[in-house]
DSSP file (Angstrom, degrees, kcal/mol; ACC not computed):
  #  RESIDUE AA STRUCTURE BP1 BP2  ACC     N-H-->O    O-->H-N    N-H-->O    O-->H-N    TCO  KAPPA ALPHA  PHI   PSI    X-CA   Y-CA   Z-CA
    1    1 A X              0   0    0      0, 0.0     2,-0.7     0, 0.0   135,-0.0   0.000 360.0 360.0 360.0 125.2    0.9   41.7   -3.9
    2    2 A X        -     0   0    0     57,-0.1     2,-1.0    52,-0.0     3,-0.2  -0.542 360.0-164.1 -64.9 110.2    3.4   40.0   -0.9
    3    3 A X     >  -     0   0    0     -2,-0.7     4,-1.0     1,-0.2     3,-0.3  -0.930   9.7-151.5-115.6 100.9    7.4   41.0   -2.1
    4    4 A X  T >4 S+     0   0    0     -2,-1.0     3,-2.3     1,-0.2    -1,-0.2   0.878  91.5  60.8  -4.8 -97.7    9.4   38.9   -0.3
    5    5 A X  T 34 S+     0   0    0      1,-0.3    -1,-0.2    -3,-0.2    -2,-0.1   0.488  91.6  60.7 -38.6 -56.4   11.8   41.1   -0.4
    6    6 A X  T 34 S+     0   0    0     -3,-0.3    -1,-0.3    16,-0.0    -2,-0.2   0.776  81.6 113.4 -73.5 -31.6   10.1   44.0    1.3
    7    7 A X    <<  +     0   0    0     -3,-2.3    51,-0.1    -4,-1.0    52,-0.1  -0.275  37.2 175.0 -46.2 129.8    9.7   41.8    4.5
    8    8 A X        -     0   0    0     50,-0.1     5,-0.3     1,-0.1     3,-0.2   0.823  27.5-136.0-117.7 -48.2   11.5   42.9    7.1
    9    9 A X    >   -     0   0    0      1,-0.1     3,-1.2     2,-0.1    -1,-0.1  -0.339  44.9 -70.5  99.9 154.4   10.7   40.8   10.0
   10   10 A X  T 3  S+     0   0    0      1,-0.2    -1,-0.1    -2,-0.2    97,-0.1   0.014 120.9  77.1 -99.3  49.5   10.1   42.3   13.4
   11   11 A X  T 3  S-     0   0    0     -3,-0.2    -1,-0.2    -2,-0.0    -2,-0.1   0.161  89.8-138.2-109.2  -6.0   13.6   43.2   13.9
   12   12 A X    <   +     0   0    0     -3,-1.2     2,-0.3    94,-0.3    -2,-0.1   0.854  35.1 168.8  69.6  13.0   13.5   46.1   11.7
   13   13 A X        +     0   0    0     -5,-0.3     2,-0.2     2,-0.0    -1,-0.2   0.458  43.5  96.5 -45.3  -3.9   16.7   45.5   10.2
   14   14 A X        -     0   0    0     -2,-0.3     2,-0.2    93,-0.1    -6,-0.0  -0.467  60.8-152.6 -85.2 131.0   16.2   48.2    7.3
   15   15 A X     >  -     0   0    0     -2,-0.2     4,-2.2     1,-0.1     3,-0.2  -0.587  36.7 -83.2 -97.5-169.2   17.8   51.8    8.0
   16   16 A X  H  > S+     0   0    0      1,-0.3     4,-2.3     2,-0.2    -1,-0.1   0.676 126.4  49.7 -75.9  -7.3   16.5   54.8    6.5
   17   17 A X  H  > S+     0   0    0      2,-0.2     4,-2.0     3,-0.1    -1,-0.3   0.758 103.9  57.2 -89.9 -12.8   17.8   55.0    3.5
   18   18 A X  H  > S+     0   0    0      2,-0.3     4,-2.0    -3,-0.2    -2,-0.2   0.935 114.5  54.6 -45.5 -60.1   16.8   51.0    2.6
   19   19 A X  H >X S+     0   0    0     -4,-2.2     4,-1.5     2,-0.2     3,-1.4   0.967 105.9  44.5 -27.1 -85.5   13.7   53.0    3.5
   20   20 A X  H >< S+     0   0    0     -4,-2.3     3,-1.2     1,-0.3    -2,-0.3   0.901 110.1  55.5 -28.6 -67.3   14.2   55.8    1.0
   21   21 A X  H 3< S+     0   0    0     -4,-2.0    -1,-0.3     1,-0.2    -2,-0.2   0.689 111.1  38.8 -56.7 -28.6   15.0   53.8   -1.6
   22   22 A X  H << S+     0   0    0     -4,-2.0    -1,-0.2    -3,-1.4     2,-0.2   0.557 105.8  76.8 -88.0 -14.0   12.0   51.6   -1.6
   23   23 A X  S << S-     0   0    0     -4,-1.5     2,-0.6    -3,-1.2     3,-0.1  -0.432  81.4-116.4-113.2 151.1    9.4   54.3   -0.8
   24   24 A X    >>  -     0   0    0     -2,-0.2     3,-2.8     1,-0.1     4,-0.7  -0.975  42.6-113.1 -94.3 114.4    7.8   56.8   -2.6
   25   25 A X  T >4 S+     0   0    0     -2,-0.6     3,-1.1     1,-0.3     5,-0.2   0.757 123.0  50.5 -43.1 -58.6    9.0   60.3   -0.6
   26   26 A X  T 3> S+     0   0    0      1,-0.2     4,-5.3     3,-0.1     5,-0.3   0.957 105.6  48.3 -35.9 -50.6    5.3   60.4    0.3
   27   27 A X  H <> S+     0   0    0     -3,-2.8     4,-1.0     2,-0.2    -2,-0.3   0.667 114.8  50.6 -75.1  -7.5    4.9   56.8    1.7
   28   28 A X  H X< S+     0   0    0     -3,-1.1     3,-2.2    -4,-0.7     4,-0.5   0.658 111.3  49.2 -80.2-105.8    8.6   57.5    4.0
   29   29 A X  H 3> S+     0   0    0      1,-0.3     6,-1.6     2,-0.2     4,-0.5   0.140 120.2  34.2 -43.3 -41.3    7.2   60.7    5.4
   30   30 A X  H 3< S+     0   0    0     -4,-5.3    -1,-0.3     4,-0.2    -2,-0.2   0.967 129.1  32.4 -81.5 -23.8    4.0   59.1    6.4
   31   31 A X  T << S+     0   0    0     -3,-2.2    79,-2.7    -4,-1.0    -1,-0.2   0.593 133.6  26.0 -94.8  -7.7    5.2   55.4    7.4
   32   32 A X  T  4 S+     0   0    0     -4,-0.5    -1,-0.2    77,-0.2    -2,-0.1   0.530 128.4  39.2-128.6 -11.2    8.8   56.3    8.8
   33   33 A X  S  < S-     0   0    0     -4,-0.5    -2,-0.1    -5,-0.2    -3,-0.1   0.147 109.8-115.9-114.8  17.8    8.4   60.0    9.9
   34   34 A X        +     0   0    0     -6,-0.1    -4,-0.2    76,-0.1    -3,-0.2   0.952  58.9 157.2  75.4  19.8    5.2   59.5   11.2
   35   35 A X        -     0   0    0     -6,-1.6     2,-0.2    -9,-0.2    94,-0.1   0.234  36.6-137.9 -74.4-164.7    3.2   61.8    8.8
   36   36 A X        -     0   0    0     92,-0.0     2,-0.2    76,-0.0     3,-0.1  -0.733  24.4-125.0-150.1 141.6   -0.2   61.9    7.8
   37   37 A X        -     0   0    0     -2,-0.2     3,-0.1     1,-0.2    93,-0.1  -0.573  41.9 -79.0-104.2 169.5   -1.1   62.5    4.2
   38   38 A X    >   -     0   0    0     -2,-0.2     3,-2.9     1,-0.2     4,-0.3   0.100  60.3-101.7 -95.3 145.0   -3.4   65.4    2.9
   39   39 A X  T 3  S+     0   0    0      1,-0.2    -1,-0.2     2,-0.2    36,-0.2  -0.464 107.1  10.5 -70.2 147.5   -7.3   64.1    3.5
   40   40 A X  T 3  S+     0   0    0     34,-1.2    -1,-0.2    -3,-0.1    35,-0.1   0.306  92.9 111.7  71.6 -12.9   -8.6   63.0    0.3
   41   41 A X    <   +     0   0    0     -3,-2.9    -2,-0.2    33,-0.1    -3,-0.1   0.734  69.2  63.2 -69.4 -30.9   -5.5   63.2   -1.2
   42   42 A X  S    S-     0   0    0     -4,-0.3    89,-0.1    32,-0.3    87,-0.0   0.343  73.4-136.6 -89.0 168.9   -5.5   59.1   -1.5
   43   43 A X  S >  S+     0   0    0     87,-0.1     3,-1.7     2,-0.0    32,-0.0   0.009  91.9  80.8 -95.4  -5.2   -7.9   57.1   -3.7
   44   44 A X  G >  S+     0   0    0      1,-0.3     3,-0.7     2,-0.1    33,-0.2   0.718  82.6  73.1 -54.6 -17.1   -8.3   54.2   -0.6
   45   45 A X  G 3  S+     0   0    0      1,-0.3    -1,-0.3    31,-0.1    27,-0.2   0.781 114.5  10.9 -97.5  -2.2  -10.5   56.5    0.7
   46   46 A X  G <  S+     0   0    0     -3,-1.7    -1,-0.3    28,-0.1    -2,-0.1   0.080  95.5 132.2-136.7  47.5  -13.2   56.1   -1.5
   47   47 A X    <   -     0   0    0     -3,-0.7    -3,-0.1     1,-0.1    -5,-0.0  -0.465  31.9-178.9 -83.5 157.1  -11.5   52.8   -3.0
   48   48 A X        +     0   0    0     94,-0.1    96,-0.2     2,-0.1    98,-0.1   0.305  33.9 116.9-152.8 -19.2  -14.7   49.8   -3.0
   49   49 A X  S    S-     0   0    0     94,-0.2    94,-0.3    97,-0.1     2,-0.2  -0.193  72.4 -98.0 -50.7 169.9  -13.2   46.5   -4.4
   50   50 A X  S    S+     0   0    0     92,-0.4     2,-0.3    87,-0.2    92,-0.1  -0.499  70.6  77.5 -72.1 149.5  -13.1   43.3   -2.1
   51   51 A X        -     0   0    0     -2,-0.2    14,-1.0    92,-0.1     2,-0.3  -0.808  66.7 -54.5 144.5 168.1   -9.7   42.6   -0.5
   52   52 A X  E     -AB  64 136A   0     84,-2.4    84,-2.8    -2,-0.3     2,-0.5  -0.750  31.4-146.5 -96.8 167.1   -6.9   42.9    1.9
   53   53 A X  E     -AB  63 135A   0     10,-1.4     9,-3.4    82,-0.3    10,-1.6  -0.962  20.9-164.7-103.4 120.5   -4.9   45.8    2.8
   54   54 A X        -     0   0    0     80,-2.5     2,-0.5    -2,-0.5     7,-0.1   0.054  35.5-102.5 -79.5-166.9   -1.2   45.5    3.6
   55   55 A X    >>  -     0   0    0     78,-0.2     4,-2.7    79,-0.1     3,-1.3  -0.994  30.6-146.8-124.9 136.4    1.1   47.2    4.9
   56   56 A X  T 34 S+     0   0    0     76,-4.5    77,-0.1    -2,-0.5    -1,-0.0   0.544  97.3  56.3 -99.1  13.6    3.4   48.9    1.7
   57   57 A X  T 34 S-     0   0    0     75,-0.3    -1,-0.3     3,-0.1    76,-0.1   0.429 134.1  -0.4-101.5   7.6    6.5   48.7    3.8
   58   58 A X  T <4 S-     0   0    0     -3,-1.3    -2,-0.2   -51,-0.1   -50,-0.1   0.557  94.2-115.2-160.6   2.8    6.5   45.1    4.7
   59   59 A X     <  +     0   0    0     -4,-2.7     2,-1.1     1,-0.2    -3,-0.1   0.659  52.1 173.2  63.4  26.0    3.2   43.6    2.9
   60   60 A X        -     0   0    0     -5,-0.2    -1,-0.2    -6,-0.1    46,-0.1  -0.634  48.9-111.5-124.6 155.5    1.1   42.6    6.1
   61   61 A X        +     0   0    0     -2,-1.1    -7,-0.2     1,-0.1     3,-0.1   0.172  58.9 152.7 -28.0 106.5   -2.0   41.4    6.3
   62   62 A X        +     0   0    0     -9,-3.4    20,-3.1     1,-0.4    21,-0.4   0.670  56.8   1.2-117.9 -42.5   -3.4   44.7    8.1
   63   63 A X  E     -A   53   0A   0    -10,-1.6   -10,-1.4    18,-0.3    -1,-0.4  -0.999  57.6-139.1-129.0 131.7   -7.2   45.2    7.3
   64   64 A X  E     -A   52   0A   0     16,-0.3   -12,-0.2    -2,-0.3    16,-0.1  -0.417  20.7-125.5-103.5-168.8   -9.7   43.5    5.5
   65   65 A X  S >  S+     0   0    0    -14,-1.0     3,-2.0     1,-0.2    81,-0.2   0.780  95.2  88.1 -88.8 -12.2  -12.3   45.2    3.3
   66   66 A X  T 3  S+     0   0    0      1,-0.3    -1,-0.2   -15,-0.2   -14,-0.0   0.643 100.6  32.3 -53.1 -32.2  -15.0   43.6    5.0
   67   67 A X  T 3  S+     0   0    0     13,-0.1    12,-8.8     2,-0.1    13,-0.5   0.049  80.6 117.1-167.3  75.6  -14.8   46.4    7.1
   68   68 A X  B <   +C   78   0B   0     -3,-2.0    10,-0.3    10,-0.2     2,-0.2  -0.934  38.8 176.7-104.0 125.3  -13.9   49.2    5.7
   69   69 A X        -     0   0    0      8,-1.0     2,-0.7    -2,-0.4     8,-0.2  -0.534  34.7 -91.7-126.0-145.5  -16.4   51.8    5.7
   70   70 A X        +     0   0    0     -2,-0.2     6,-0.1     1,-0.2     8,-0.1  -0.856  32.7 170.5-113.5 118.9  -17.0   55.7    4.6
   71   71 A X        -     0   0    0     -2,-0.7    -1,-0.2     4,-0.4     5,-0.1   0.639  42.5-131.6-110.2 -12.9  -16.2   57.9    7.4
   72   72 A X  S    S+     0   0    0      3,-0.2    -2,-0.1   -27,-0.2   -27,-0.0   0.503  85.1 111.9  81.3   7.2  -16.5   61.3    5.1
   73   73 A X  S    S-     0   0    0      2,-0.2     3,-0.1   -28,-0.1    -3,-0.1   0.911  86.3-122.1 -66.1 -42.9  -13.0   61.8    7.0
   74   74 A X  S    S+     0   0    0      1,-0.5   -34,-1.2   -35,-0.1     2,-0.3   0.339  80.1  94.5  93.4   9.6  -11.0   61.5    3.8
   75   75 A X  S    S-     0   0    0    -36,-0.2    -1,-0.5   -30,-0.2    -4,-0.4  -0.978  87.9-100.1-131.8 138.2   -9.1   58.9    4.9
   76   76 A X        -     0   0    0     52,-0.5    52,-0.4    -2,-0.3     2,-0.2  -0.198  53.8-176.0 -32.5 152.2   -9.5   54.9    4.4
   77   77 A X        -     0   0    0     -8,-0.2    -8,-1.0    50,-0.2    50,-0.2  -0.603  12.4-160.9-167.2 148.7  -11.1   53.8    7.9
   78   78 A X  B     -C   68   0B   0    -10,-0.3    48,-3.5    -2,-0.2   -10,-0.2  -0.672  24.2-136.7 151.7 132.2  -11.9   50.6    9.2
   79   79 A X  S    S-     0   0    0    -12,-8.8    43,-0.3     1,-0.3    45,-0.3   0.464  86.9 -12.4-105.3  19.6  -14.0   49.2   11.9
   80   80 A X  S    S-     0   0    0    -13,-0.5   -16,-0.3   -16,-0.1    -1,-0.3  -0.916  77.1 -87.9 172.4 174.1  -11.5   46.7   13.2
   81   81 A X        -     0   0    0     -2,-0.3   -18,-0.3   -18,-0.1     3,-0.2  -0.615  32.5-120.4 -92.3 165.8   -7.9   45.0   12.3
   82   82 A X  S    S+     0   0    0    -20,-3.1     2,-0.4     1,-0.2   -19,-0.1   0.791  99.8   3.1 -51.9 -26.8   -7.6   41.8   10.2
   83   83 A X     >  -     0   0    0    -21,-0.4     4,-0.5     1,-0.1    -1,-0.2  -0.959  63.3-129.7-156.8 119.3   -5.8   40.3   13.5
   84   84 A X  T >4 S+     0   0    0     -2,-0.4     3,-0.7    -3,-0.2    -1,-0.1   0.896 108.7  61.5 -19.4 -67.2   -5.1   41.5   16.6
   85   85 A X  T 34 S+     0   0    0      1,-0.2    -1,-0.2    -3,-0.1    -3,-0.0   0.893  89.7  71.0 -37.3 -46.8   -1.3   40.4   16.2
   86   86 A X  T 34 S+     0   0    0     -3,-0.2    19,-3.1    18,-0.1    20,-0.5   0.728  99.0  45.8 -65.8 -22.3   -0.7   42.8   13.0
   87   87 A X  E <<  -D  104   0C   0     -3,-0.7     2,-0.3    -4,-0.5    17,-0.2  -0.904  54.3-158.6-115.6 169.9   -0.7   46.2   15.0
   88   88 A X  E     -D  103   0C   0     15,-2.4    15,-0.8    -2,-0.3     2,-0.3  -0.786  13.4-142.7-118.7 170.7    0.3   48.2   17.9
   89   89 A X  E     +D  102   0C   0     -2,-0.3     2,-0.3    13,-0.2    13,-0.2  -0.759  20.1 173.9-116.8 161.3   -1.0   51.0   19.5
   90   90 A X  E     -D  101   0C   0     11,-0.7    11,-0.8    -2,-0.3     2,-0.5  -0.937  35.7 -93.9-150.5 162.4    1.2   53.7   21.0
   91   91 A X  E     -D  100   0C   0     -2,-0.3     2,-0.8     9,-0.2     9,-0.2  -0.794  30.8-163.4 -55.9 132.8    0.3   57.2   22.5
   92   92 A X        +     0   0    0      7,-2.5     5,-0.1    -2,-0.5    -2,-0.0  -0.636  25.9 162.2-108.8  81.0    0.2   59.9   20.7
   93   93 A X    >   +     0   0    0     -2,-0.8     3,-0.9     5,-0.2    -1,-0.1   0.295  32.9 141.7-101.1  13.5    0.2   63.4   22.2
   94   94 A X  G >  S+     0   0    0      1,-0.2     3,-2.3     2,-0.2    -2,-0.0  -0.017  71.4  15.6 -38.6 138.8    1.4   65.6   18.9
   95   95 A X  G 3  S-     0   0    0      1,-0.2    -1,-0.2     3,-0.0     3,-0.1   0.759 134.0 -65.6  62.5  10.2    0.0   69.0   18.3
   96   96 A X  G <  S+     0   0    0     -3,-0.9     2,-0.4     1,-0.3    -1,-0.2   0.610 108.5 124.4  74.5   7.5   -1.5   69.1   22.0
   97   97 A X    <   -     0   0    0     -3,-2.3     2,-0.5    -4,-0.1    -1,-0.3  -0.787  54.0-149.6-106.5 148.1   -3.8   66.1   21.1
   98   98 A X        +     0   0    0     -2,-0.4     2,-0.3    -3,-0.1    -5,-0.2  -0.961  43.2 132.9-101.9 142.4   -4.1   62.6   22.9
   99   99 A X        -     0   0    0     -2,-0.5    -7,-2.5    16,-0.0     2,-0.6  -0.860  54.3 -87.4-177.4 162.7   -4.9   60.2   20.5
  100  100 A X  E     -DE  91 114C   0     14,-1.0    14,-2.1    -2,-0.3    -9,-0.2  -0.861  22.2-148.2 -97.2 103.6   -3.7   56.6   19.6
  101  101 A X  E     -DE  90 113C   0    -11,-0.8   -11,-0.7    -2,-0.6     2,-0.4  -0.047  10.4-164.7 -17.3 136.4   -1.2   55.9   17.3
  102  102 A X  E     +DE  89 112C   0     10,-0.7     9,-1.5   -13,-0.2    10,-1.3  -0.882  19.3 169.4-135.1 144.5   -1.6   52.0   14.9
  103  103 A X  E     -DE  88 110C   0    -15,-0.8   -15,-2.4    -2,-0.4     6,-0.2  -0.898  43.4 -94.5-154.8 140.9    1.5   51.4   13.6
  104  104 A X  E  >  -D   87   0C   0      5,-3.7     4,-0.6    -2,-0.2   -17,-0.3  -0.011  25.6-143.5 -53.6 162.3    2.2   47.7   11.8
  105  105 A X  T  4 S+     0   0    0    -19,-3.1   -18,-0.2     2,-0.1    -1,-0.2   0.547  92.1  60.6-112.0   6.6    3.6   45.5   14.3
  106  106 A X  T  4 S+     0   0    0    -20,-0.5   -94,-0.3   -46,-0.1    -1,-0.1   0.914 126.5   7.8 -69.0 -71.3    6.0   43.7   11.5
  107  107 A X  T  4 S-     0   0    0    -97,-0.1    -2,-0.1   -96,-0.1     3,-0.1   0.714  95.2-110.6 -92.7 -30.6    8.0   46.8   10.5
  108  108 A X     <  +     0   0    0     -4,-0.6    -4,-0.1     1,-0.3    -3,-0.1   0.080  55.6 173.7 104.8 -31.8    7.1   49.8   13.0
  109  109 A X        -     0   0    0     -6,-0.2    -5,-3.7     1,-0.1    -1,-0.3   0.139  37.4-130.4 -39.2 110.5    5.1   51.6    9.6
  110  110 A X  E     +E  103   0C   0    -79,-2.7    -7,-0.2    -7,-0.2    22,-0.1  -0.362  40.7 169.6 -51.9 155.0    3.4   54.5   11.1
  111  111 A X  E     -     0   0C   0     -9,-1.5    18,-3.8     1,-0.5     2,-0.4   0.518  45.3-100.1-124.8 -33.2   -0.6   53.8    9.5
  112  112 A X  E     -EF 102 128C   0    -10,-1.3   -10,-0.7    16,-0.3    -1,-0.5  -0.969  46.0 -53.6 144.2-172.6   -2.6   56.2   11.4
  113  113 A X  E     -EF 101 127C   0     14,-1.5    14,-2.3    -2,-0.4     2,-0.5  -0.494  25.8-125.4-117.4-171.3   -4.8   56.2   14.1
  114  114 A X  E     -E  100   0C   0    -14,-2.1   -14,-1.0    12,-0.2     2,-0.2  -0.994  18.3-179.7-143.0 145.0   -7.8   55.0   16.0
  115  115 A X    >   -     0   0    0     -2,-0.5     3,-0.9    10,-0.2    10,-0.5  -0.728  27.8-127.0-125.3 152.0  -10.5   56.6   17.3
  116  116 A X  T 3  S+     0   0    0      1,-0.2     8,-0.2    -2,-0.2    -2,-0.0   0.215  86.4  86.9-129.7  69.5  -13.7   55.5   19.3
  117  117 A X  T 3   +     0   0    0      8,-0.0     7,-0.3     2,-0.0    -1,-0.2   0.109  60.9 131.3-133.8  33.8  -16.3   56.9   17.4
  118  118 A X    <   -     0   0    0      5,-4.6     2,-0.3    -3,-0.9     7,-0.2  -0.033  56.5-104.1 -71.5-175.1  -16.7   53.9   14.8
  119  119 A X  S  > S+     0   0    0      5,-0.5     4,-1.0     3,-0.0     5,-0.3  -0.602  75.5  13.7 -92.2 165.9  -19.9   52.2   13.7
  120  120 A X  T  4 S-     0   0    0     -2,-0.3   -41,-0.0     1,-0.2    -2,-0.0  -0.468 110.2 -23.1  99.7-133.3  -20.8   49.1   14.8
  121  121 A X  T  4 S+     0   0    0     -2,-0.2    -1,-0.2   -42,-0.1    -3,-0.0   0.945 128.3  44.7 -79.3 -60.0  -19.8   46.6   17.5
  122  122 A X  T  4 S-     0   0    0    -43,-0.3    -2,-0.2    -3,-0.1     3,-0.1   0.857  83.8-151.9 -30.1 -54.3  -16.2   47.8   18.2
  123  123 A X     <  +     0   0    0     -4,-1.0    -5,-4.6     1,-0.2     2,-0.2   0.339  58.0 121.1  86.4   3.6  -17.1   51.2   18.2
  124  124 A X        -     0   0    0    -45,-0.3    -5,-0.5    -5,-0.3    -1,-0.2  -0.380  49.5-161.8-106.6 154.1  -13.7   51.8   17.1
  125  125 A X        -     0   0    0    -10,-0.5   -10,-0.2    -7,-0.2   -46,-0.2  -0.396  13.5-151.8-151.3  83.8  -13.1   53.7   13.5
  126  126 A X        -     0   0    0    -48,-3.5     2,-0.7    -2,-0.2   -12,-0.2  -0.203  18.6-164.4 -47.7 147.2   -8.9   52.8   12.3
  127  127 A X  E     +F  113   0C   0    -14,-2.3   -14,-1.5   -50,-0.2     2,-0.5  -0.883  17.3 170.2-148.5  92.7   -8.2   56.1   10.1
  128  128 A X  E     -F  112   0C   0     -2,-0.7   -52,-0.5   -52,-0.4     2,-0.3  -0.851  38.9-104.3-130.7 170.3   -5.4   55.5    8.2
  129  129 A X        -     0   0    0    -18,-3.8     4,-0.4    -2,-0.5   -54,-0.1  -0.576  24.1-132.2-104.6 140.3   -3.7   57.0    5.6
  130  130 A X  S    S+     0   0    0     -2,-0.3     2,-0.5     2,-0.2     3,-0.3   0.611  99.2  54.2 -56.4 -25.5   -4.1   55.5    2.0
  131  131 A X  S    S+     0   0    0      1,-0.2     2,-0.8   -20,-0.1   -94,-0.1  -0.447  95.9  66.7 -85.6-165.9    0.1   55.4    1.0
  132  132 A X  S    S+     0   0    0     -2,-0.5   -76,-4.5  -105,-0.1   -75,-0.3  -0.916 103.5  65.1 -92.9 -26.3    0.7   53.5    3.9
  133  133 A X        -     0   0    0     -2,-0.8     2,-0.2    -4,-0.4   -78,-0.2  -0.432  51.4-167.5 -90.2 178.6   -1.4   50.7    2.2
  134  134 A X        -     0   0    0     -2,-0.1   -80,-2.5    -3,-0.1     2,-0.2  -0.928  23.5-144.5-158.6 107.0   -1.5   48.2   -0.8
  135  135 A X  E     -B   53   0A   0     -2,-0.2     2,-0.5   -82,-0.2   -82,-0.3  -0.529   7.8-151.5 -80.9 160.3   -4.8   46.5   -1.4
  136  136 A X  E     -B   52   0A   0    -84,-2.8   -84,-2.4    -2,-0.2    -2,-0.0  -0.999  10.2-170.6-122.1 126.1   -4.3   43.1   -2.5
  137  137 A X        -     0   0    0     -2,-0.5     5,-0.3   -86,-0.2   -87,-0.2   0.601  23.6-142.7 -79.2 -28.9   -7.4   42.2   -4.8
  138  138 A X  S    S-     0   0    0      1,-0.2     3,-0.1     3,-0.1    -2,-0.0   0.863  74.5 -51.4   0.2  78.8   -6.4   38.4   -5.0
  139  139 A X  S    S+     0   0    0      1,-0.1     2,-0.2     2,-0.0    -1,-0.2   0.828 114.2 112.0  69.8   8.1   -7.7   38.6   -8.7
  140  140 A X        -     0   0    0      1,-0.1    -1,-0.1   -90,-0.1    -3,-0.1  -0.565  47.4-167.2-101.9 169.5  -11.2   40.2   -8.0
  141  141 A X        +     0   0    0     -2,-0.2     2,-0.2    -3,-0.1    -1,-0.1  -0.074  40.8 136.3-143.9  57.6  -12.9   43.0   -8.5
  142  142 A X        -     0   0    0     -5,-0.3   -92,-0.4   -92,-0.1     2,-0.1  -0.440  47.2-105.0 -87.7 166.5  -15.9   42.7   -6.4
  143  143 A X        -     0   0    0    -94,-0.3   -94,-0.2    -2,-0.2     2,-0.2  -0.399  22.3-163.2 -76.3 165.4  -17.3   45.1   -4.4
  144  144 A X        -     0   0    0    -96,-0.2   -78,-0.1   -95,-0.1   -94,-0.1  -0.742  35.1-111.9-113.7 177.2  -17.7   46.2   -0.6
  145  145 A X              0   0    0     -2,-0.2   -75,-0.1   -80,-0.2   -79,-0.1   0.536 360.0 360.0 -84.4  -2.6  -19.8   48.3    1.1
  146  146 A X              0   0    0    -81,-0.2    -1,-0.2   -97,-0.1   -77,-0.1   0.179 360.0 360.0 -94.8 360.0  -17.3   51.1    2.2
């Protein structure tokens, strides 16, 4: 579901307590401190309806289900973004690792990273953590293949 409200624009106007207040103390840690929540911990990850996936700080269009698959990671992951536009990538060198940062490119909401050991064409495999989204169903309940 889109809430208005929760749109920020890509000025970021929100501080961190606007933050606080709208978030579930999980969904700040992972989407405004950068966190990542516990593998499995989620039910996106083994989540199967048809749909889009938002972003739950600012409700955009981030992923579809179309290609979402099962990566036995724990984690939603995805073999590509709904749009190009809707994230960014950042380096990420935490914990003595290099790896790529996605973070939405509306709000800044850390999501998780990318890796290039997907299936398919990309090659690419988005691993993101399940609060940071909100599937939007638009009324269905069909299945996918993920």
């Amino acid at each position: 579901m889109n809430d208005p409200d929760k749109n920020t624009g890509s000025a970021n106007p929100k501080t961190k307590d606007n933050w606080r207040e709208r978030l579930s103390p999980e969904q700040f840690h992972v989407t405004r401190e950068h966190g990542t929540e516990r593998a499995f911990s989620h039910p996106y990850h083994q989540e199967k309806r048809a749909g889009m996936y938002r972003c739950v700080c600012c409700g955009t269009h981030l992923f579809s289900s179309d290609t979402k698959f099962d990566s036995g990671t724990g984690w939603p992951s995805f073999t590509d973004v709904a749009d190009a536009n809707t994230v960014t990538k950042h380096e990420d060198t935490t914990y003595g690792m290099r790896r790529v940062e996605v973070r939405c490119a509306s709000c800044e909401a850390h999501l998780g990273h990318v890796f290039p050991d997907g299936p398919g064409d990309s090659g690419l495999r988005y691993c993101i953590n399940g609060c940071a989204l909100e599937l939007d169903t638009g009324g269905t309940d069909g299945n996918t293949s993920g």
